[in-house]
N, C-alpha and C positions, 0 to 999 in steps of 0.2 A: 781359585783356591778351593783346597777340597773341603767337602760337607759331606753329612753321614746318608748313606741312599736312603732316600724316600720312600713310604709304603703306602701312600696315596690313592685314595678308592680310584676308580677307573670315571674317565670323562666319556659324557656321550658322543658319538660323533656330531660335527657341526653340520646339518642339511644343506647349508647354505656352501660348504667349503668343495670347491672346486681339485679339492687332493685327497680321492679315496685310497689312491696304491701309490706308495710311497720306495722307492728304490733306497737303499742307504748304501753307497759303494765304500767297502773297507772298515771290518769290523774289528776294527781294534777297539782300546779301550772307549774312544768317545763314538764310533762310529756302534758301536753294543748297547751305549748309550741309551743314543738319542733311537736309536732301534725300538729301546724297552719303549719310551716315550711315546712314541707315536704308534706301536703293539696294544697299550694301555688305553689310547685314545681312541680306539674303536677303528683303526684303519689295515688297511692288507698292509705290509709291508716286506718286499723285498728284498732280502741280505745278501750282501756280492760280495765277495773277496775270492782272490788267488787260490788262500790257502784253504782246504776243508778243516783244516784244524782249528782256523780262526773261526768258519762256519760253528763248528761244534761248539767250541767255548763260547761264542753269542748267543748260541741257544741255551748251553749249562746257566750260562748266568742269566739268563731270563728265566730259567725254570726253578734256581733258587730266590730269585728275589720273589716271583710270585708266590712260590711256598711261605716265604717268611710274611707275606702280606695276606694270608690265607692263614698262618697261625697265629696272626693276631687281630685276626679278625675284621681288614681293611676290605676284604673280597673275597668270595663261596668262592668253594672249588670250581662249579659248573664256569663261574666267569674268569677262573684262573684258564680254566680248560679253552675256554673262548680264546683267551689272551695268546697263549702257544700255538693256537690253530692259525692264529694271524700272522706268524711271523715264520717264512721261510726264507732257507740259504740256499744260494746256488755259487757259484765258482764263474760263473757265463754272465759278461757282460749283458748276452741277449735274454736275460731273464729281464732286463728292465723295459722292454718291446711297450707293455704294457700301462708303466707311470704314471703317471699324473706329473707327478715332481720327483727328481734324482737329486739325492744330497751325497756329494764324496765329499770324505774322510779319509782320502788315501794321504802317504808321507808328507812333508811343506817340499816339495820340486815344482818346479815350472812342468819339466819333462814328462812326469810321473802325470800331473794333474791335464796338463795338454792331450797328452794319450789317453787318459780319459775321455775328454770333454770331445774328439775327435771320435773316438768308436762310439760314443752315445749321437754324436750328430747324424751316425747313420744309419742308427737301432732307435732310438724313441719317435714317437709321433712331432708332429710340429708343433702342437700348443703345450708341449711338454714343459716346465721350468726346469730349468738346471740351477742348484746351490751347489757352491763353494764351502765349504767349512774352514778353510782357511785362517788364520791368524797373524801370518804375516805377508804372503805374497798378493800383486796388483789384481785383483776382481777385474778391472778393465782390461789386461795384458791378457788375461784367460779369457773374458768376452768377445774380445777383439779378432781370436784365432777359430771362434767358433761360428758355424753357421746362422747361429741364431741370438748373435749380442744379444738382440733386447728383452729376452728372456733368460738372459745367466745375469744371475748376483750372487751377491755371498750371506749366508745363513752361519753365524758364527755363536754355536754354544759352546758353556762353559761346563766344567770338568767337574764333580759327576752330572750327567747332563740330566737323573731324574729328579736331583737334589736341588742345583743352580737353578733360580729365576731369569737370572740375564740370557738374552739373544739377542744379539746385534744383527738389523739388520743391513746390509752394504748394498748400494746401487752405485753401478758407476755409470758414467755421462753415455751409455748406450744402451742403460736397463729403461723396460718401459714400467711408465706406473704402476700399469695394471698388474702388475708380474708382484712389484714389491708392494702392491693393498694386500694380495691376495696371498701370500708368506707372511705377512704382517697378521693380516686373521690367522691365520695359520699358528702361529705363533701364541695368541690370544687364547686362541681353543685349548691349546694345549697348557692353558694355565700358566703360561710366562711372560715375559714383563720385555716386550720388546724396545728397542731402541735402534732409531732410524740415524747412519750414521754412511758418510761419507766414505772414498774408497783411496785408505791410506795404512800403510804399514802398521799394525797395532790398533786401528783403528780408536777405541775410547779408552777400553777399560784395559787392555794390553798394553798400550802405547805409551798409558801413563805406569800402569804397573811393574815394565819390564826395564827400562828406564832406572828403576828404585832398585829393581834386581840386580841390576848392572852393576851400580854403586856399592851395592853392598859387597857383590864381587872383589873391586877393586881394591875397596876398604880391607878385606881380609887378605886380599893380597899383598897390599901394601906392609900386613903384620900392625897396621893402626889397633886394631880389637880383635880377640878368640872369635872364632865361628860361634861360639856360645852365646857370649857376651853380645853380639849383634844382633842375634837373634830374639834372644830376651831382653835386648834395650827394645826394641820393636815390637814387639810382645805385651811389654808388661806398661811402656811407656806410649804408646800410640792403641792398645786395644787391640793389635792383630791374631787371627787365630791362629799365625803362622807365623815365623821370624824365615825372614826371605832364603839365609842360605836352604834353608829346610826345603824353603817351596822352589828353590832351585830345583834340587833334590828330586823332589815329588813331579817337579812339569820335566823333568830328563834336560840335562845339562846343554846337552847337543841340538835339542827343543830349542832352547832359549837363545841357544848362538842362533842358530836359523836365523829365530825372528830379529833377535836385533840387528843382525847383516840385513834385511829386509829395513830395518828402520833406519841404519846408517847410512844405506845407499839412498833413502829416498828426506834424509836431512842432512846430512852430513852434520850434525851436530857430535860434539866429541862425550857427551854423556850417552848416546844410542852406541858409542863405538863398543865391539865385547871387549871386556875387560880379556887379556891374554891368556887366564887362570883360564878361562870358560873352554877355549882351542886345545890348552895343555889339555884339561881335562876327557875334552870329548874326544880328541885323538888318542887317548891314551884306554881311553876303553870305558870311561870312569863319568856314566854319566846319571849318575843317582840312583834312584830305590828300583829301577828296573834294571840296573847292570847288578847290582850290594855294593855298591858305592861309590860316593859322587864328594860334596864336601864333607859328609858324613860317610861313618862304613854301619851296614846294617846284617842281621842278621841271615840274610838269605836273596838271591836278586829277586824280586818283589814283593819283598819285605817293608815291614813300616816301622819292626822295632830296630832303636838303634844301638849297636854296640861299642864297646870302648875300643877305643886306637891308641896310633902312638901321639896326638894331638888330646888327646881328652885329658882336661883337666884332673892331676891327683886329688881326693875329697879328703879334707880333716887337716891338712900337713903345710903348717905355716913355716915358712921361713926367715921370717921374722918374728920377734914377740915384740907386741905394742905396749904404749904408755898405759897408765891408769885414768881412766873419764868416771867421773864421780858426778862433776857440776856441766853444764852446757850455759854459755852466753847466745841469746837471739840477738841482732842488731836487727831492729826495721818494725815497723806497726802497722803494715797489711797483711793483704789473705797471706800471703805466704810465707811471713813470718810469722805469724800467730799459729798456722799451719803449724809448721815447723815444731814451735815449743810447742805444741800440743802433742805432737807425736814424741819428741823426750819425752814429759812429763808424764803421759802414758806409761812410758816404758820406767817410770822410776827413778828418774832422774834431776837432780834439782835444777829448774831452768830462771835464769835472771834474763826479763822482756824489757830490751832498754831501749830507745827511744830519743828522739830529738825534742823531746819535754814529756811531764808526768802523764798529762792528760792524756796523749798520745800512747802512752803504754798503759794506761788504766783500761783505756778505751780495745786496744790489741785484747787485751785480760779478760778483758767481757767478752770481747768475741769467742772466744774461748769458751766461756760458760755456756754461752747459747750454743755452740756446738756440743759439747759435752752434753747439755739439756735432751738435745736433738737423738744424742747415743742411747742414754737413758728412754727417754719415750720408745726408741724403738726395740729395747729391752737387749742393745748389746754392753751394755753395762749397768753397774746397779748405781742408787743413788752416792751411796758411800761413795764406790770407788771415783766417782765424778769429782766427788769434795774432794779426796785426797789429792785427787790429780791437781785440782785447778789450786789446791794448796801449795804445792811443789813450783808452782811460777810467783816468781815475785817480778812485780813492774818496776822499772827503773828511768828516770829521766835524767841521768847522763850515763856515760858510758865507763866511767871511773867504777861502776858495779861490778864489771867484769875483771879485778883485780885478783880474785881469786876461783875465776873459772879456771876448767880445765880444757877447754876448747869455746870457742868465740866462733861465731858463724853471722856472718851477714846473709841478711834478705833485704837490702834497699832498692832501691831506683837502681836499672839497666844502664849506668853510666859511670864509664870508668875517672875521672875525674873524681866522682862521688866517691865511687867506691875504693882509690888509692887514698882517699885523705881518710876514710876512714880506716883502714890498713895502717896507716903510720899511727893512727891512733891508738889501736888496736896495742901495735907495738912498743908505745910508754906504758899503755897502762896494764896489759897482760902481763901475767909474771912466767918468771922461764920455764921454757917446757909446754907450754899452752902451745894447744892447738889453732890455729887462724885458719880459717874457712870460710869459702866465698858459693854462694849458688848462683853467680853467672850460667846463663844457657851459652852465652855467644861470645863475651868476650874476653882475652887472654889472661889466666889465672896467674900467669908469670909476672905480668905487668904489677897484679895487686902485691905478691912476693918481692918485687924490688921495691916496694914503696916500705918494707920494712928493714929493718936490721937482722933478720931472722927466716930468710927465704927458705930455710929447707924446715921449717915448720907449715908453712903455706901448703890449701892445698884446695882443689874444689870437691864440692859435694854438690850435685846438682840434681837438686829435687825435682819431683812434679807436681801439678797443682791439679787436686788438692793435696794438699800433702798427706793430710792424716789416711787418704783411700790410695792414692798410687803408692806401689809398692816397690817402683826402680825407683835407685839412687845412683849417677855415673859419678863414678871417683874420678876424678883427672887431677894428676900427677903431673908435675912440671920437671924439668930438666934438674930442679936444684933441690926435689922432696925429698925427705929422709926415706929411708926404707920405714922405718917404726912410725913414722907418720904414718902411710898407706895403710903401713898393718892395720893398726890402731882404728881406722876411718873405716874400714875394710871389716873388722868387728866390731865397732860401734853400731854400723850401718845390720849386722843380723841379730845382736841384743833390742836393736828398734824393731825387726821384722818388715826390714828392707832388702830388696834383693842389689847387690853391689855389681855395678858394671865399670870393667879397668875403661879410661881411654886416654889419651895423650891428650897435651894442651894445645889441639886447635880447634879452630872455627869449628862449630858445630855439635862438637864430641860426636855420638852416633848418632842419638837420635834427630835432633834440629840438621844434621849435614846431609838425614836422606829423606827426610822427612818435608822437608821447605821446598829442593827441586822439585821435587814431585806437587807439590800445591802449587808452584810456580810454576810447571806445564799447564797443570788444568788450567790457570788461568789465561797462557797462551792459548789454548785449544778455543777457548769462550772468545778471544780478543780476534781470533784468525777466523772467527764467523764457523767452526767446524761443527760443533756443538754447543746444544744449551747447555746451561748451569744446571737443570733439573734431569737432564740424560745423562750429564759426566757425573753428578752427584748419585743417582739412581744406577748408572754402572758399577763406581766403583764398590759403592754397597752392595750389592746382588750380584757381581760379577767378580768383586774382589775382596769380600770380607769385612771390610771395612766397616770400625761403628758407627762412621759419619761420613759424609762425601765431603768433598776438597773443598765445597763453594762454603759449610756449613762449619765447617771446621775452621777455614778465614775471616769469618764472622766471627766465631765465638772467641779466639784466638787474639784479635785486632788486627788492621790490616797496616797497622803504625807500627806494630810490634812485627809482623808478618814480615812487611818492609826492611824492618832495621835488622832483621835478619839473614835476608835474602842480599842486601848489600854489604856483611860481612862477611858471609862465603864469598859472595864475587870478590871481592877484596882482596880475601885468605885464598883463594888458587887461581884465581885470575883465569876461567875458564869463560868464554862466551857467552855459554850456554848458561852461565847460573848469574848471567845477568836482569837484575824484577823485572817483570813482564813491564812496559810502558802502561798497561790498564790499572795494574797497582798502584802505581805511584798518581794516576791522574786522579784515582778512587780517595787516596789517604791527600793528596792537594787540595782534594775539596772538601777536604772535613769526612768521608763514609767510609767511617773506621769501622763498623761493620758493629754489632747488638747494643754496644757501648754509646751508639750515639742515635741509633734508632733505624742506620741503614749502613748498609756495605754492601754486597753482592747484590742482598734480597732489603726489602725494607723490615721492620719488625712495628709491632706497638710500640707507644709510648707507654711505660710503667707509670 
């Protein structure tokens, strides 16, 4: 995932590192790269490609980013000057005669990368290492055809490679140790955060990443959610710097099918398969910010801004007009309801917190105040406005309160039993025209609609926790909602200063349906012995953006809630592949639900 280039003082060379001249074969954009990288690092380095044009632009752009890190004062000119004199291009394979270690970056082909690996077998010295840069094809399948298996493996950075910490590194069953200590310092010197990982399509932070890409694909294929709306439910609802169509987009469409034809043939699972969109697209010419448009159209081919199409949403222009929302009912007395009216109440809205008895909603009320406290201390609100708010909720212990709300919103227990009887309740004692809303993550809002007399009033809002800081809400609309409902929930949701994402009433909505596979690989990857929990947690952050890695996120998450999620997808598409890993369910059998109980993945303190 892309990060802004780095201006990073220069490292000294390591005495100790057995790679002073370094070949980089194909300078495109990662192979320019990882060039600057190891330029900066005090080493000769070799630049080989085909083109002289590609030569030149690896040099431009090494001689701008060292200007910009000379005007701000990361490094003298004299060691800008050092820096450039280290790094030459040639066109001639036999410029790498000399190496230490040769890294291609040439295109993802077997053909391409073989005809490599074959003229260097009878151009470099014999203790020469050869790396792969590879991301999706076999490290073994390339070693195997080379003179010298036990010195090729794969060195795999990420995209901009002076920015990215992650370097995977790949040994396959004919690399020798010493080859991968010795890329592994390598690696170390150079200020990044390696990770020693097996030799498999995707290997860590691809594997699980591209997988999620995939999903997201098919989801906007299917017309389930806008390109927009996917990307800003992942965005805004999981932390990413990116929302995936985008990093489609950014990694080149035709990139991505690659890899995951690489990952399909070597699992045959039907989540690695590419979604069809991905084939349409890259056959057609249409492969992201380096054609000018890929799921997005942008302004120029290697551009980053993006422009409007015939798919971008009209701004300002409703097509319906909504009901009037004056009052809000909360139904539930945890974080997430208290959440909830707090964010009304905020917004000026009068909220009734009702409850399965007083104490229970006195108690929700306070929590309230001490959050509120907490806003105050840190000076984003004043005292006043704290009191008004926490004025504007009144507690209630039964749910006859809600007689003259103008929208009714449960936050109870994740169980629909629970939550249809409260629905019919809902439906005696709301009065006509009320809104009925439910914040299920996972299960069918339709269900809760037929437990009343008034289904096309029903409708979900599915918040995040915490409520009052995350900023998506997915509206899901069931087959029987009014259009002036949606409206209505659709503007309610930006008088709160929530961002509204459409999606349909299944499993998952957006976020939980691409967000769960993908926790639910990693913990395949941990259970198939490929990777620790602290390397897939340390990739996917460093290599994929992430605020949290998969193992740290199922902790905090629960792995009971995890669970009961991951067996409602499988449920809802009946897919193999999004069947809970067997280490989930042996995890949550034994009680290690993960922070909540003092252990899950990792152990924690006791509080």
């Amino acid at each position: 995932m892309a990060a802004p280039l780095s201006d990073s003082p220069l490292s000294p060379q390591s005495p100790q590192s057995p790679f002073r001249t370094i070949a980089v074969v194909g300078l495109g954009t990662m192979g320019t790269g990882i060039a600057e990288v190891l330029a900066r690092s005090g080493r000769e380095v070799v630049g080989i490609d085909l083109s002289e044009a590609a030569g030149a632009r690896a040099v431009a752009a090494l001689e701008a980013s060292t200007e910009r890190a000379v005007t701000r004062g990361r490094i003298t000119e004299r060691e800008r000057g050092d820096v450039l004199a280290r790094f030459r291009t040639f066109t001639d394979l036999q410029a790498a005669a000399d190496a230490d270690l040769v890294i291609e970056v040439v295109p993802e082909s077997y053909e391409i990368k073989q005809q490599v690996f074959r003229e260097l077998d009878a151009i470099v010295r014999p203790e020469t290492v050869l790396a792969t840069g590879t991301n999706a094809l076999s490290v073994t399948r390339l070693a195997a055809e080379s003179a010298r298996p036990e010195r090729v493996l794969g060195l795999h950075f990420f995209n901009p490679a002076p920015a990215m910490k992650l370097v995977e590194v790949v040994s396959s069953v004919l690399t020798a140790p010493q080859a991968v200590v010795a890329v592994t310092d390598l690696a170390l010197d150079l200020g990044k955060e390696p990770v020693a990982v097996g030799d498999r399509p995707g290997f860590v932070a691809d594997g699980l990443l591209f997988g999620y890409l995939n999903q997201a694909a098919a989801m906007y294929e299917a017309k389930y959610a806008s390109r927009e709306d996917i990307d800003a439910a992942m965005r805004l609802g999981c932390g990413l710097p990116m929302g995936p169509l985008a990093l489609l987009d950014l990694i080149g469409i035709d990139t991505a099918r690659t890899v995951l034809e690489a990952m399909y043939a070597a699992s045959h699972d039907r989540l690695h398969a590419p979604a069809p969109i991905l084939r349409q697209l890259s056959e057609a010419g249409l492969t992201g910010r380096k054609s000018g448009r890929g799921f997005y159209s942008y302004e120029a081919p290697g551009s980053a801004t993006v422009v409007r199409d015939a798919p971008t949403p009209a701004e300002g222009v409703a097509s319906t007009s909504g009901r009037t929302v004056r009052s809000v009912g909360v139904a539930g007395s945890g974080t997430m309801a208290s959440g909830i009216a707090e964010v009304f109440a905020k917004a000026g809205y009068g909220v009734v917190l009702a409850a399965r008895t007083e104490e229970k909603a006195q108690a929700a009320k306070a929590r309230i105040g001490k959050s509120l406290a907490r806003s105050v201390d840190k000076g984003r609100m004043t005292v006043e406005a704290a009191a008004e708010t926490l004025d504007r909720i009144t507690p209630a212990g039964s749910y006859d309160a809600f007689a003259d709300v103008d929208l009714a919103l449960e936050a109870v227990a994740e169980d629909l039993d629970v939550k249809r009887q409260l629905f019919a309740t809902f439906d005696k004692v709301c009065k006509p025209g009320a809104i009925l809303a439910t914040t299920t993550s996972s299960l069918p809002v339709v269900a809760c609609a037929r437990a009343t007399s008034r289904p096309q009033d029903v409708i979900g809002m599915h918040f995040f926790n915490p409520a009052p800081a995350m900023k998506l809400v997915e509206v899901v609309r069931t087959v029987l909602t009014a259009d002036e409902v949606h409206a209505t929930v659709r503007e309610l949701c930006a008088k709160v200063r929530k961002h509204p994402v459409d999606c349909g009433d299944r499993a998952g909505f957006i976020v939980n349906a691409l967000l769960f596979p993908y926790l639910n690989n990693a913990i395949k990857m941990v259970q198939e012995h490929y990777a620790t929990l602290d390397d897939i947690d340390a990739a996917m952050k460093l290599g994929g953006g992430y605020p949290m890695g998969p193992f740290e996120l199922l902790d905090v998450v629960g792995l009971d809630v995890s669970l009961a999620i991951e067996k409602v997808l499988h449920r809802e598409f009946r897919d193999p592949g999004l069947a809970p890993a067997p280490l989930l369910e042996h995890l949550v059998a034994a009680g290690c639900l993960g922070r909540k109980t003092g252990r899950g993945f990792r152990e924690y303190a006791k509080r």
